[in-house]
C-alpha positions as CSV (number, residue, x, y, z in Angstrom):
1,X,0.0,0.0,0.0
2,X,3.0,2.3,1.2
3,X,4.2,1.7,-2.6
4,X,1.0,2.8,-4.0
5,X,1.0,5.8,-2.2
6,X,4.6,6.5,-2.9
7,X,3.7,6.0,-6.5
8,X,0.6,8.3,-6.7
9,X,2.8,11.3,-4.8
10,X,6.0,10.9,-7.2
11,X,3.2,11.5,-10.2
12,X,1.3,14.6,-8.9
13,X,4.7,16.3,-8.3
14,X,5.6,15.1,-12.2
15,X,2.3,16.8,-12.9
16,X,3.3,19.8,-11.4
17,X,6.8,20.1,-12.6
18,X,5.3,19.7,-15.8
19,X,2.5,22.4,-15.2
20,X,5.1,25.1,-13.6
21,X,7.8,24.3,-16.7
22,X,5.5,24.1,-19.7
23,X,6.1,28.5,-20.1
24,X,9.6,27.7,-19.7
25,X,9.3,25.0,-22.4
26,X,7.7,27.1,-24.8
27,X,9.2,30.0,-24.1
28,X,12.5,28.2,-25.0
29,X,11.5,26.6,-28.1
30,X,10.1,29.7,-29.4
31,X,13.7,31.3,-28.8
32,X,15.1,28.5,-30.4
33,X,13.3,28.6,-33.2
34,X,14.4,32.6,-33.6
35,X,18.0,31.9,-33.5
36,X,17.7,28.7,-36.2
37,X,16.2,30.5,-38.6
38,X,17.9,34.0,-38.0
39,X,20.3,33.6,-40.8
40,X,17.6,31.9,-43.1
41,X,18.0,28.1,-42.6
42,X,17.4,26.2,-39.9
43,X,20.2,23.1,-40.3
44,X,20.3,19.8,-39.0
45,X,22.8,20.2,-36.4
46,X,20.7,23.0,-34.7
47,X,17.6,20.5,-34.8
48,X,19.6,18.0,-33.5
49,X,20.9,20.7,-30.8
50,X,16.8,21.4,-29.9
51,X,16.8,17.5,-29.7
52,X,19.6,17.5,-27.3
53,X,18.2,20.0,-25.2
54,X,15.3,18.5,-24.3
55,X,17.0,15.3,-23.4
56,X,19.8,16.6,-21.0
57,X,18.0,19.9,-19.7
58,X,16.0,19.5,-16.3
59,X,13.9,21.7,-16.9
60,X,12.9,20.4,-19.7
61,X,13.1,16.6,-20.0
62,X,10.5,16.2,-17.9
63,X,8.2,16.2,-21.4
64,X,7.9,14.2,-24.1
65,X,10.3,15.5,-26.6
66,X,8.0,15.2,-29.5
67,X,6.2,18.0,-27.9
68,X,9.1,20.7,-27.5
69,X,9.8,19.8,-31.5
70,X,6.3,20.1,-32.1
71,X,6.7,23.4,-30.2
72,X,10.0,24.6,-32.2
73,X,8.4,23.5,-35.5
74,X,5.3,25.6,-35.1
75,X,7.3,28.9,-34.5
76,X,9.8,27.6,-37.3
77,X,6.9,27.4,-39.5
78,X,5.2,30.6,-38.3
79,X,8.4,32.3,-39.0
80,X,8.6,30.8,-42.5
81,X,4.7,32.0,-43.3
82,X,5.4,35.3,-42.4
83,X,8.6,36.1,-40.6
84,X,6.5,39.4,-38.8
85,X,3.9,38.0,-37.4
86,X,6.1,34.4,-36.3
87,X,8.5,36.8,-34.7
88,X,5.5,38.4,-32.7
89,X,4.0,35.0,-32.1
90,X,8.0,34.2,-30.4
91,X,8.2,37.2,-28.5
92,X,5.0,36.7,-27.2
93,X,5.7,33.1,-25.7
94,X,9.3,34.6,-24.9
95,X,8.3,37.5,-22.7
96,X,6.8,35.7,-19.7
97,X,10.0,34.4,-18.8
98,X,10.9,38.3,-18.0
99,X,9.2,37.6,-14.8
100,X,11.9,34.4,-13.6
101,X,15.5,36.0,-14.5
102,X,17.0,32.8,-13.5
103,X,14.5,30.7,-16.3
104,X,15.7,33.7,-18.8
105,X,19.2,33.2,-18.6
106,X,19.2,29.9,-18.9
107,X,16.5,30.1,-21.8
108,X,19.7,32.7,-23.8
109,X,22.5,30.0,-22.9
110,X,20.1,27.6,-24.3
111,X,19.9,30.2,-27.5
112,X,23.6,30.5,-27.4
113,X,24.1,26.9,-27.7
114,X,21.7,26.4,-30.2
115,X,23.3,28.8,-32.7
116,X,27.1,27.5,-32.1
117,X,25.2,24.0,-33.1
118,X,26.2,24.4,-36.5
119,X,29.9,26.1,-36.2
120,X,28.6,29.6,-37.5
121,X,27.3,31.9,-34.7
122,X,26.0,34.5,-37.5
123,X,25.9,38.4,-36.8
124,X,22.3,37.6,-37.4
125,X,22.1,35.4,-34.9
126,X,23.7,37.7,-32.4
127,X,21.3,40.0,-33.4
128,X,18.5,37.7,-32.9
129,X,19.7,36.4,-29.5
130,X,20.4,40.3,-28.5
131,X,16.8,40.9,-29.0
132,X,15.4,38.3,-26.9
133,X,17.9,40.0,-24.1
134,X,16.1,42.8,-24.9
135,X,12.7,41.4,-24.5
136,X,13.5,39.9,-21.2
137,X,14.9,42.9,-19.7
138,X,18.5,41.1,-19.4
139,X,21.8,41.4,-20.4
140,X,23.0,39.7,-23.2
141,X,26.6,39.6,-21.3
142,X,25.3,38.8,-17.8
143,X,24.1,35.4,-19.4
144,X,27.5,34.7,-20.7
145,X,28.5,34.0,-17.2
């Protein structure tokens, strides 16, 4: 019985790790999706990146993976569509993150490694990763560190 118990208390806390992370997770893989497609092309080794990221990360791998691609897609897609209204549609899921400094940070180092995936950090990319800085109210240094 103590085992069923044990069980039942180790999944509400999954549900809410899940619950209190899934801003973070979108939030991330709309900032990911910026930085891919900054310089035009998003290329396999930033995908794979994204892939990586959602297996090693915490915060993260608490989801199915699927979902955070799914996630990363759709802004990659809204981007392609119309690269105005995907970038709004990106900021939008970015922004919330303002509120958790700590979440931001880690959501530009996550940017930062997503954009050396493919050997090229692009000025476009800097640009791109600058922004989201911007939209969080950080520094893009401070998250260097």
């Amino acid at each position: 019985m103590a085992s069923l118990l044990e069980r039942l208390k180790d999944n509400i806390r999954a549900q809410a790790a899940r619950h209190r992370n899934r801003g973070f997770l979108e939030a991330t893989m709309a900032a990911a999706a910026l930085v891919s497609q900054a310089d035009g092309v998003v290329s396999l080794s930033e995908r794979v990146r994204v892939d990586q990221i959602l297996e090693r990360l915490d915060q993260l791998k608490i989801y199915d993976p699927h979902l955070g691609v799914d996630l990363f897609n759709e802004v990659v897609d809204a981007l392609s569509d119309s690269p105005a209204e995907g970038r709004e549609m990106a900021l939008a899921r970015i922004k919330p993150m303002a509120r958790d400094p700590e979440a931001a940070h880690l959501m530009v180092r996550v940017c930062c490694a997503v954009s050396e995936a493919d050997g090229d950090f692009s000025p476009a990319e800097k640009r791109t990763i600058e922004a989201i800085c911007g939209a969080l109210g950080i520094s893009y240094e401070d998250c260097l560190n």
